[in-house]
C-alpha positions in Angstrom: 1.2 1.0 6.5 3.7 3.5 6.2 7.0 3.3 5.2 9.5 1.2 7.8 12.4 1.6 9.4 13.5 -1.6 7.5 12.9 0.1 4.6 15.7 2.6 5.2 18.0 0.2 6.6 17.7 -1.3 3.8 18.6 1.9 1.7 21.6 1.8 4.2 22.3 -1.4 2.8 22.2 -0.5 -0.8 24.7 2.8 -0.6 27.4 0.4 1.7 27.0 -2.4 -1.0 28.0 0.1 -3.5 31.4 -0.2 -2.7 31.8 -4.1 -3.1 32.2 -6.1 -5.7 28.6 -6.9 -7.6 27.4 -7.8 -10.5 27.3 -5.3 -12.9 24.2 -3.9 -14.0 22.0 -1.8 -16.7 21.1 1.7 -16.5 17.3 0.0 -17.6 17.6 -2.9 -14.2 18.8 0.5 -11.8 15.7 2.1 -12.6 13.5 -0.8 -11.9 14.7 -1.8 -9.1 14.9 2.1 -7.9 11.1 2.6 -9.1 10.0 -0.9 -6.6 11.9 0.1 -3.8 10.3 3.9 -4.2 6.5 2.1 -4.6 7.4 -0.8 -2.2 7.1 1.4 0.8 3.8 2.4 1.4 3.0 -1.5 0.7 0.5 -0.8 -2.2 0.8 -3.1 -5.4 2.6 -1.8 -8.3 1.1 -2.4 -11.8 3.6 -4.0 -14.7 2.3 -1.3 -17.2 3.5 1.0 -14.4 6.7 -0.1 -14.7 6.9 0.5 -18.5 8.0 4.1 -19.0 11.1 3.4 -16.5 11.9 0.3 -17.9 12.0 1.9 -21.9 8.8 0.1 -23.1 7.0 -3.4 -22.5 9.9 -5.7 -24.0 12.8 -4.2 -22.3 10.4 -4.5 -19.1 10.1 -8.0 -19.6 13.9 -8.4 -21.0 15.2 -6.4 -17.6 13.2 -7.3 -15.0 14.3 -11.2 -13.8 17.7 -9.5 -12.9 16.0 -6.0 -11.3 13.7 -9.3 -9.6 17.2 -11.2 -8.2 18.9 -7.6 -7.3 15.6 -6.9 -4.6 15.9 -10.5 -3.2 19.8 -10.1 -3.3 20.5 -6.6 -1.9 17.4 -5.5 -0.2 15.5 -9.1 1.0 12.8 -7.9 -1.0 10.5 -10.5 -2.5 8.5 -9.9 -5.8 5.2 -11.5 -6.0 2.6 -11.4 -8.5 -0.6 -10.7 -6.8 -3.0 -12.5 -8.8 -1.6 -15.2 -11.6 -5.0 -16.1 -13.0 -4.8 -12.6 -14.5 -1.2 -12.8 -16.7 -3.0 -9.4 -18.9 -2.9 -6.9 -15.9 -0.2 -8.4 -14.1 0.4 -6.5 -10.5 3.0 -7.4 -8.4 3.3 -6.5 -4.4 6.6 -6.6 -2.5 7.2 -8.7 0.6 10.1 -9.6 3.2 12.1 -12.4 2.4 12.6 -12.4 6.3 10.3 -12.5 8.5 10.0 -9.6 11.0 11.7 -10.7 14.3 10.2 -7.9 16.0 8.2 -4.9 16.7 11.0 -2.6 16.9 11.6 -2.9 13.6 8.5 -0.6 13.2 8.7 3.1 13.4 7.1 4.4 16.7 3.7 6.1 14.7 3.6 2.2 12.7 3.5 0.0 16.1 -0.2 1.1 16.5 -0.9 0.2 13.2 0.7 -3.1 13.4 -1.2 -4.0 16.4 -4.7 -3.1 15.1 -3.5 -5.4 12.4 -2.2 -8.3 14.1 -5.7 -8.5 16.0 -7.4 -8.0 13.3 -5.9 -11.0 11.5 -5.9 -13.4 14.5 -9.6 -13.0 14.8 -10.3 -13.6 10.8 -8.1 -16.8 11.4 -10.0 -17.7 14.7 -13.1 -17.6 12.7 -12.0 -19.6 9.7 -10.7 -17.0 7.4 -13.8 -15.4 6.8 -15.7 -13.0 9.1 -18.6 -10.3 8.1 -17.4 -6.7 8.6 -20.0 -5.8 11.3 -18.9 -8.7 13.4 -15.5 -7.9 13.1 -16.0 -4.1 14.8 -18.3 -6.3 17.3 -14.9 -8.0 18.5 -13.2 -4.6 18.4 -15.9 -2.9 20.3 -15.9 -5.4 23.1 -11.6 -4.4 23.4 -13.0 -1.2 24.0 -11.7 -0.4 19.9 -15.2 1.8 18.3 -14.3 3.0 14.8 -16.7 6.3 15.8 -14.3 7.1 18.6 -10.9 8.6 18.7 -8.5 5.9 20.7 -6.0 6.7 22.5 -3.5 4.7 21.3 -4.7 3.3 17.9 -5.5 7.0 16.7 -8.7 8.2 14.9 -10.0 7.3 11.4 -10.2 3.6 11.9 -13.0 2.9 10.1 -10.5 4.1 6.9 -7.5 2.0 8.1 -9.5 -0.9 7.9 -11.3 -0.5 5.1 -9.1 1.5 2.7 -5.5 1.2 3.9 -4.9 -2.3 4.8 -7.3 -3.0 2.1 -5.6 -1.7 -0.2 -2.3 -2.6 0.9 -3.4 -6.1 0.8 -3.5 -6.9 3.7 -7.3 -7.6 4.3 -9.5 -9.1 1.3 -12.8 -7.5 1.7 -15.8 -9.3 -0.5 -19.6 -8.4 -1.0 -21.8 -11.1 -0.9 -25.3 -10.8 -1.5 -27.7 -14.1 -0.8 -30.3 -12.6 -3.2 -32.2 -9.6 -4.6 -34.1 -10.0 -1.8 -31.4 -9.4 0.6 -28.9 -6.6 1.9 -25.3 -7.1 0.8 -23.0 -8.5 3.7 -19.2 -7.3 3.4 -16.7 -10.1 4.8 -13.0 -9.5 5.4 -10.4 -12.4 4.9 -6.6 -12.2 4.5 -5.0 -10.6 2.1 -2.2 -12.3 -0.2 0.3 -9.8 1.7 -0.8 -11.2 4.8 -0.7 -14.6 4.1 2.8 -13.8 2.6 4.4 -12.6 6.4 2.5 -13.9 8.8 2.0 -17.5 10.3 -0.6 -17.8 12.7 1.8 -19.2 15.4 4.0 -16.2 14.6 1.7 -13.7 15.0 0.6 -15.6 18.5 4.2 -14.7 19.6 4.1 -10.9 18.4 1.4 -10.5 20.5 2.5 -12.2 23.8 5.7 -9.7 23.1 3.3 -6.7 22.5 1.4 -7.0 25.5 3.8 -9.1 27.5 1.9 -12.3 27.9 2.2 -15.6 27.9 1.5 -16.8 24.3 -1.3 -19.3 25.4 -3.0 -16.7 27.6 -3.4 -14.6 24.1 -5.1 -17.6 22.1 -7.4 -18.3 25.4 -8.3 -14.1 25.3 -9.0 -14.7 21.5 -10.9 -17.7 21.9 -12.8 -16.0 25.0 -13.6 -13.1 23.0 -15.0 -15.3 20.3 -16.9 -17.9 23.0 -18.6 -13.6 23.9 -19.5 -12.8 20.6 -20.6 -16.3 19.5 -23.0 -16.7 22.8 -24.6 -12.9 22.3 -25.5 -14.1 18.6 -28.0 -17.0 20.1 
């Protein structure tokens, strides 16, 4: 997704903060913190070798960043996390809250849509045991009247990309190829992403969406679970 309004309150944050008493700080930990929060925005993950020109070379990357590490979680409640620790060669880190969202309104008005494609999105992977093949996925969409060939009028056009690409890439969504054998077509499944395992809870998300559409929470999981009962019977 785009960048938040939480990001700039957040930038709000860091020019009244200026003018209190801190911990002093490096010209080299300024300019790593500055190039995160820059590449933090648009949610995509930020490669350590990235991070090397700013920083003045590897070493004083890995000298610098621990404090430019406690400064985000400090002054912006901005998380580092490395996105995949069995790979310490290519390290890549994303950013996450170290709060979570309280509420929708914290999203800028063109984000909310975004968001709520999301949020069902990732209730029905978890309905479905954290695993679900693309094409049944836009089977659940389609039957909320959500057709990645059709402009909607509230989730926008281009769907298909958002999915696929954008949350994708903004690790939100995991998406996998699995092929059974030569024999067979390739199957595409989607689970959750790091990112989303990182902010959401299941039980948190359940009460974002009774907010969103003004429902009681149980009546969401029953829709969910009704949608699924749909999809499962057609399959038979």
């Amino acid at each position: 997704m785009a960048s938040t309004s939480r990001s700039s309150r957040n930038r709000q944050r860091a020019s009244q903060s200026q003018h209190q008493e801190q911990p002093q700080v490096g010209e080299e930990v300024k300019s790593i913190v500055k190039f995160i929060l820059d590449h933090s925005a648009e949610k995509v993950a930020i490669k350590e070798k990235d991070m090397y020109v700013v920083a003045g070379g590897k070493d004083m990357l890995r000298q610098h960043l621990p404090l430019a590490v406690e400064e985000l979680k400090r002054r912006f409640g901005i998380e580092l996390r490395l996105l995949d620790p069995s790979t310490p060669q290519n390290k890549v880190y994303i950013c996450v809250a170290t709060s979570p969202m309280v509420s929708i309104y914290e999203l800028t008005e063109s984000q909310r849509p975004q968001f709520t494609l999301l949020l069902i999105i990732l209730l029905y992977i978890f309905l479905r045991d954290n695993r679900i093949e693309d094409q049944k996925l836009y089977e659940m969409l389609a039957i909320l009247n959500i057709r990645l060939d059709e402009e909607h009028g509230y989730f926008g056009n281009d769907l298909k990309k958002l999915i696929e690409e954008t949350f994708v890439r903004q690790n939100y969504l995991k998406r996998e190829r699995s092929e059974l054998s030569a024999y067979d077509d390739p199957k595409v499944y989607f689970q959750w992403g790091l990112r989303a395992k990182a902010e959401f809870s299941f039980p948190q998300m359940i009460q974002f969406a009774s907010k969103l559409f003004q429902q009681d929470p149980k009546y969401i999981e029953q829709r969910l679970k009704a949608t699924q009962s749909q999809q499962e019977q057609a399959e038979q």
